[in-house]
KOLTI-178846 format. One record per residue (C-alpha): x, y, z; residue number from 1. Coordinates in Angstrom, 3 decimals, decimal comma, padded with zeros to 6 digits. Last residue first. Example, Ala and Ser with C-alpha at 12.3 -4.5 7.8 and 13.67 -1.06 7.14 Angstrom:
[pt [013,670 -001,060 007,140] 2];
[pt [012,300 -004,500 007,800] 1];
END
This chain:
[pt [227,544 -251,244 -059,008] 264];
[pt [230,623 -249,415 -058,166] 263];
[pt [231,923 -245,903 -057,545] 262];
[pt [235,340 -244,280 -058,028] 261];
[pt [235,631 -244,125 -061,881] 260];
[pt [231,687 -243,123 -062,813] 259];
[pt [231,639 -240,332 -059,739] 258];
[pt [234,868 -238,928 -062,369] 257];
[pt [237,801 -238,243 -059,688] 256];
[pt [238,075 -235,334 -057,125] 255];
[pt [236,274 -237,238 -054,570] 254];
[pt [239,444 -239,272 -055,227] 253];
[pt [240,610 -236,592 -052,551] 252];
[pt [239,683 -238,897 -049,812] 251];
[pt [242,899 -241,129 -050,914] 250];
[pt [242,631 -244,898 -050,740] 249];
[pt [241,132 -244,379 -054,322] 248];
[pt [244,427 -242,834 -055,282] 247];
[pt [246,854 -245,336 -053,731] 246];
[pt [245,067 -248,458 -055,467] 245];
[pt [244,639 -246,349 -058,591] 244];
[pt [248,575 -245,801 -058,379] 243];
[pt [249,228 -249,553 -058,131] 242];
[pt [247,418 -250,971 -060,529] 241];
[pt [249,272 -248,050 -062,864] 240];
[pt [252,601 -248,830 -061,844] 239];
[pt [251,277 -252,770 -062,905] 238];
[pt [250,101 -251,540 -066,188] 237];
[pt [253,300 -249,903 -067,248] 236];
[pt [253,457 -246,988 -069,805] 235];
[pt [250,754 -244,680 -068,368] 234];
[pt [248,760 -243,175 -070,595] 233];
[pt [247,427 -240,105 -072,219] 232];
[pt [245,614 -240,149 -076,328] 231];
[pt [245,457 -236,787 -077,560] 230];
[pt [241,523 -236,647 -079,245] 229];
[pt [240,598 -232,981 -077,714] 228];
[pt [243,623 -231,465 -080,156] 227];
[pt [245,804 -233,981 -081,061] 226];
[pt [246,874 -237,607 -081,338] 225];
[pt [249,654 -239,698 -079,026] 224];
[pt [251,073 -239,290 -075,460] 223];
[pt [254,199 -240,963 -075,208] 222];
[pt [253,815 -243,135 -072,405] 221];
[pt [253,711 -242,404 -068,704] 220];
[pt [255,630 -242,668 -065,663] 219];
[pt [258,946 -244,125 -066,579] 218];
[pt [260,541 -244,822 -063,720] 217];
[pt [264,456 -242,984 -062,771] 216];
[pt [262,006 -240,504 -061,539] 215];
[pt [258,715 -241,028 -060,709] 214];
[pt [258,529 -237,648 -059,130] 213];
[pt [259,644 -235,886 -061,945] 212];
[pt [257,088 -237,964 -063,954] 211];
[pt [254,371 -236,230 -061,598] 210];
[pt [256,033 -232,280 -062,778] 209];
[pt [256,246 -233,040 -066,256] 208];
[pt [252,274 -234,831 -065,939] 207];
[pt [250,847 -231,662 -064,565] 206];
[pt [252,791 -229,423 -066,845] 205];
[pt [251,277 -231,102 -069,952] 204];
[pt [248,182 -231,376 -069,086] 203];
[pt [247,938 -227,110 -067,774] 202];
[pt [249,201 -226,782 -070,869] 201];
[pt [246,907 -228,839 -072,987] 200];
[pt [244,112 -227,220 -071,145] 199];
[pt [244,783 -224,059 -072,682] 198];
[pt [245,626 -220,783 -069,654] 197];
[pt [243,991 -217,969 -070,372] 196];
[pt [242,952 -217,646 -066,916] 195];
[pt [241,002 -221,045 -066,985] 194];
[pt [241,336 -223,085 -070,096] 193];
[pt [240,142 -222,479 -073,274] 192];
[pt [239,482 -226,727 -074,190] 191];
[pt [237,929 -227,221 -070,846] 190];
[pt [238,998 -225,989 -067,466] 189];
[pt [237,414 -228,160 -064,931] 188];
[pt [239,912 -230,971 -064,436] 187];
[pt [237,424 -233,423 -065,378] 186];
[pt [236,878 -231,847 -068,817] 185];
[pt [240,399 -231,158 -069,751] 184];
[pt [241,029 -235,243 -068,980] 183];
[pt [238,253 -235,786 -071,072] 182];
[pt [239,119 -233,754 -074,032] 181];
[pt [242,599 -235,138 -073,365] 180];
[pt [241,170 -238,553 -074,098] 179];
[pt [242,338 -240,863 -071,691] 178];
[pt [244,717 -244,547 -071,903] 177];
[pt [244,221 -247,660 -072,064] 176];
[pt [247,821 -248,277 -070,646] 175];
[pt [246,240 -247,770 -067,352] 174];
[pt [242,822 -246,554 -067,161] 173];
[pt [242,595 -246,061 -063,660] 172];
[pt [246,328 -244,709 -063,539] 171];
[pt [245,298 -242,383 -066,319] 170];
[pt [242,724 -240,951 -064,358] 169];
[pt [244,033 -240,622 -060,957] 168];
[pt [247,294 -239,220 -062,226] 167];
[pt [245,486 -236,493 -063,960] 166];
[pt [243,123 -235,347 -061,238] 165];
[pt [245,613 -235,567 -058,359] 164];
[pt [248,365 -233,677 -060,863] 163];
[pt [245,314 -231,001 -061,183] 162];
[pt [244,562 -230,651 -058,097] 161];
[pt [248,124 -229,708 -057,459] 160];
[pt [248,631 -227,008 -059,833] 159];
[pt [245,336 -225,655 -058,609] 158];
[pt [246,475 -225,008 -055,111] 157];
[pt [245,154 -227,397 -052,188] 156];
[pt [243,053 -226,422 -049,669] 155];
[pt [239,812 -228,374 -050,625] 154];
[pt [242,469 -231,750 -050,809] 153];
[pt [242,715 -231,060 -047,350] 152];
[pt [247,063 -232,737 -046,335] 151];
[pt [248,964 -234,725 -048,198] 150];
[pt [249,188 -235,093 -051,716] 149];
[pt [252,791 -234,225 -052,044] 148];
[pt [254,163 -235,941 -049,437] 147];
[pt [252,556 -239,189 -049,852] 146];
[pt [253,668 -238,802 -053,780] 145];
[pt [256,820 -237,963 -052,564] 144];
[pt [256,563 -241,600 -050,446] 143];
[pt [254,994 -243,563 -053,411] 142];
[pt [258,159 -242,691 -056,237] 141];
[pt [260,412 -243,630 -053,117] 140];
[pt [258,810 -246,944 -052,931] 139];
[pt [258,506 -247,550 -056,762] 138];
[pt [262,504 -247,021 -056,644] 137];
[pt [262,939 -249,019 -054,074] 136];
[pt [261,074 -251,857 -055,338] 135];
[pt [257,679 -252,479 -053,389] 134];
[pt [256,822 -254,441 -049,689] 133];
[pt [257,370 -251,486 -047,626] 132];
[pt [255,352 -249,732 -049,949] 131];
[pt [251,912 -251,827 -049,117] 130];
[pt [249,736 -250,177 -051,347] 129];
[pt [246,568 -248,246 -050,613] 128];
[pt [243,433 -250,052 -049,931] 127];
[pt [240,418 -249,922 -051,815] 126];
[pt [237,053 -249,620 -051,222] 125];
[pt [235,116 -248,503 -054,345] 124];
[pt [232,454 -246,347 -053,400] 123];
[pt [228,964 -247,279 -053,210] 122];
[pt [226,861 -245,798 -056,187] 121];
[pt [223,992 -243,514 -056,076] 120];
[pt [221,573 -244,102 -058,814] 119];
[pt [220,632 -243,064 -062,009] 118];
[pt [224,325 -241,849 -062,571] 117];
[pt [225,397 -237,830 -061,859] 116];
[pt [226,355 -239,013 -058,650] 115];
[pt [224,576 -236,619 -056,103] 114];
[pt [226,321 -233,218 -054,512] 113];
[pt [224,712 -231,144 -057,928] 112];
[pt [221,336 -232,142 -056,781] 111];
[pt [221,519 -231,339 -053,516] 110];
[pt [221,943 -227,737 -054,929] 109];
[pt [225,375 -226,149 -053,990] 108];
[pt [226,002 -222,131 -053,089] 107];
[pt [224,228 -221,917 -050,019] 106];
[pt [223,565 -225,671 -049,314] 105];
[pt [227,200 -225,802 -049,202] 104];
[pt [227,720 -224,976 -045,698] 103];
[pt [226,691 -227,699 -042,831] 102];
[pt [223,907 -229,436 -044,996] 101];
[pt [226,312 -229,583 -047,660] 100];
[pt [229,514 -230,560 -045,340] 99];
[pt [227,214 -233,510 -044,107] 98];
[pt [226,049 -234,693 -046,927] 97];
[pt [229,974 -234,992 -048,689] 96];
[pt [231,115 -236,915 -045,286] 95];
[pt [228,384 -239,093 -045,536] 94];
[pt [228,721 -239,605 -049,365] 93];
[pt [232,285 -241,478 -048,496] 92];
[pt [230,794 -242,757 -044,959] 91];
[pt [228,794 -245,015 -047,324] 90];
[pt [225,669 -246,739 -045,292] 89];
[pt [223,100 -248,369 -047,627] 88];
[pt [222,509 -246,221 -050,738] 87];
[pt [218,830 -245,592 -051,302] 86];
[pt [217,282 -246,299 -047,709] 85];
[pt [220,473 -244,582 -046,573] 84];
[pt [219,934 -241,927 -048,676] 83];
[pt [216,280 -241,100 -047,531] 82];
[pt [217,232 -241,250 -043,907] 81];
[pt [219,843 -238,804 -044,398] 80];
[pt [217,141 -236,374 -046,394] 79];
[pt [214,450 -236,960 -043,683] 78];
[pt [217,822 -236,067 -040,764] 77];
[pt [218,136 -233,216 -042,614] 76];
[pt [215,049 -232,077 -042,891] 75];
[pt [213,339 -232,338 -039,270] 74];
[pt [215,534 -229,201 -037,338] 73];
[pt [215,201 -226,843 -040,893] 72];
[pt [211,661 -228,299 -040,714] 71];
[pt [211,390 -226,966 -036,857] 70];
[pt [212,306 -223,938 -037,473] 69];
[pt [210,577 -223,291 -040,580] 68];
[pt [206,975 -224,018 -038,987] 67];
[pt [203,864 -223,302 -041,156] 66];
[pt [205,993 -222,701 -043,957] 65];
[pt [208,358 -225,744 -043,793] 64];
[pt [204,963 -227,868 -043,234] 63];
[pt [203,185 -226,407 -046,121] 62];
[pt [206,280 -227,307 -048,556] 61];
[pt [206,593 -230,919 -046,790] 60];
[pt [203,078 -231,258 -047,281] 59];
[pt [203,617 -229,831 -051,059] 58];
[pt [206,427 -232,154 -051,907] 57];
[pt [204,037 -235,740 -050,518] 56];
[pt [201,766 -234,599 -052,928] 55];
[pt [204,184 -234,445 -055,608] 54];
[pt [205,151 -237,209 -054,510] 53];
[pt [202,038 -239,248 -054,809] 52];
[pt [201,297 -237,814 -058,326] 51];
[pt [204,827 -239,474 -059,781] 50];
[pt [204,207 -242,698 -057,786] 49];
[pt [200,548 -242,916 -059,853] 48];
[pt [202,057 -241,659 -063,115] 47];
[pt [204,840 -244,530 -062,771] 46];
[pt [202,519 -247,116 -061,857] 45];
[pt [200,581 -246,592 -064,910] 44];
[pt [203,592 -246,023 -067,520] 43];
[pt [204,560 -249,269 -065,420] 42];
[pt [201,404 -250,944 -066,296] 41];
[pt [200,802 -249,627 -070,168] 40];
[pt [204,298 -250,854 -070,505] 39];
[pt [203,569 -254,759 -069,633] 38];
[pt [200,685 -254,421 -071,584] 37];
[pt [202,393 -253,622 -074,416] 36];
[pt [204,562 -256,683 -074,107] 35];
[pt [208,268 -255,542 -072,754] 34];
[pt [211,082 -255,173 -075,103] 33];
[pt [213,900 -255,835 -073,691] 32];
[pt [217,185 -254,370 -076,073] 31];
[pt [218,675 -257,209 -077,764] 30];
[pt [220,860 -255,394 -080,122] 29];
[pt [223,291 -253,655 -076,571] 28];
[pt [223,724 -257,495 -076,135] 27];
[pt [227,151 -255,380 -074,249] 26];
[pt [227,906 -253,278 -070,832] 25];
[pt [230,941 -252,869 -069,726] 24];
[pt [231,725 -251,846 -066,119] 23];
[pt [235,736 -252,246 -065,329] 22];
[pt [236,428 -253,987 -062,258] 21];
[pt [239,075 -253,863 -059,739] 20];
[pt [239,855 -256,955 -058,216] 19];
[pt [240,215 -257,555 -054,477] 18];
[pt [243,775 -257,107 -053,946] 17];
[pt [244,180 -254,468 -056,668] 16];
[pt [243,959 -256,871 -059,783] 15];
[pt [242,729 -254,377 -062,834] 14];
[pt [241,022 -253,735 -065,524] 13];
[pt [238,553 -257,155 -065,147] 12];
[pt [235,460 -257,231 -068,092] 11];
[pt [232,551 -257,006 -065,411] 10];
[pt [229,640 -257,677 -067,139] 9];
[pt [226,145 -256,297 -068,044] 8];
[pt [222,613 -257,408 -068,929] 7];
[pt [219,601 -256,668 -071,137] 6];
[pt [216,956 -259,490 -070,314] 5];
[pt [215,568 -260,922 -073,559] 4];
[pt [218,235 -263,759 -073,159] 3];
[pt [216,443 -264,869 -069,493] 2];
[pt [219,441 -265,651 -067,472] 1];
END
């Protein structure tokens, strides 16, 4: 590998069949630096793809005017196409298109549907855990969470997104543990809360009512810190393999961070 080239690695978090992966990237002090004619030719290339599409936008503009039946027929499919092209086939952002072109568009932008990355990201495939093959007490602790996460995620109540959120999280992190300023983040209610309700609350009841379920296991750890820098975690590594395994397996890990359920 060329040493000017900046690279990343794949530090492993996790064994969950075929290994989970946690992105890292380092040599962040050998940054590439190109010869200036190098960058005069992609600032070049750049400007020239940049004008092209913009040309390409105001066809598609004249064509939706001209005839906005059939561009409302011809659009979808050109946006499909496009993604594909991108992504490669990923019935995970499928599913997402489809209920955008089908009802979101009203409310959604494409935009806000996408990964927030640079580029769309396959989803981790993962497959939940065998239970049959677990303690009993891990079995048991993997049926009520069955039970209780059953069902459209988009129906659920807000109490249970927000156990789906938290467990998700701190199971892919393990005994690494979350921010709670993160955690508040993700579950959409920052540090105020929504209905007057702080985020540390709606944290705290969340992981009461999943260690419940866990019960006689010990869920999580003592959570440590304050304010936005309260550290979460789980307390075993291997529970928390194990959890990730059954949350990605889940379609409501759409829930989740794009960054946690999508690879490279």
């Amino acid at each position: 590998m060329n040493e000017k080239t900046p690279y990343v690695i794949f530090q492993r978090h996790a064994s969950f069949g075929g290994d989970m992966m946690r992105l890292r990237q380092i040599n962040k002090n050998k940054p590439y630096y190109g010869t200036p004619r190098t960058k005069e030719q992609m600032s070049a290339d750049a400007d020239h793809q940049r004008s092209k599409n913009e040309k390409y936008l105001k066809a598609l503009k004249t064509l939706a005017e001209k005839d906005p039946e059939g561009f409302s027929t011809l659009a979808p499919e050109l946006i499909k196409r496009s993604i594909w092209n991108l992504n490669g086939p990923d019935p995970y952002f499928s599913e997402k298109l489809s209920n955008w072109f089908e009802i979101a568009y009203k409310w959604e932008d494409f935009g806000d549907i996408l990964p927030k990355e640079t580029q769309l990201r396959k989803r981790i495939q993962v497959d939940a855990p065998r239970i049959d093959r677990l303690p009993e007490n891990q079995t048991r602790f993997f049926e009520k969470l069955t039970q209780k996460f059953s069902g459209d995620h988009q129906r659920w109540d807000a109490p249970t997104r927000d156990q789906f959120i938290i467990l998700g999280m701190l199971a892919m992190e393990g005994t690494s543990g979350v921010r709670q300023g993160k955690l508040a983040h993700f579950m959409g209610n920052g540090l105020d809360g929504i209905g007057g309700l702080p985020s540390s609350n709606a944290i705290r009841a969340a992981k009461i009512a999943l260690s419940r379920y866990a019960k006689p296991i010990q869920l999580f750890s003592p959570a440590k810190g304050n304010g936005d820098e309260r550290l979460h975690s789980f307390a075993d590594e291997g529970l928390a393999d194990l959890v990730a395994r059954f949350v990605l397996s889940q379609k409501a890990s759409i829930l989740l961070p794009a960054a946690m359920i999508h690879a490279r």
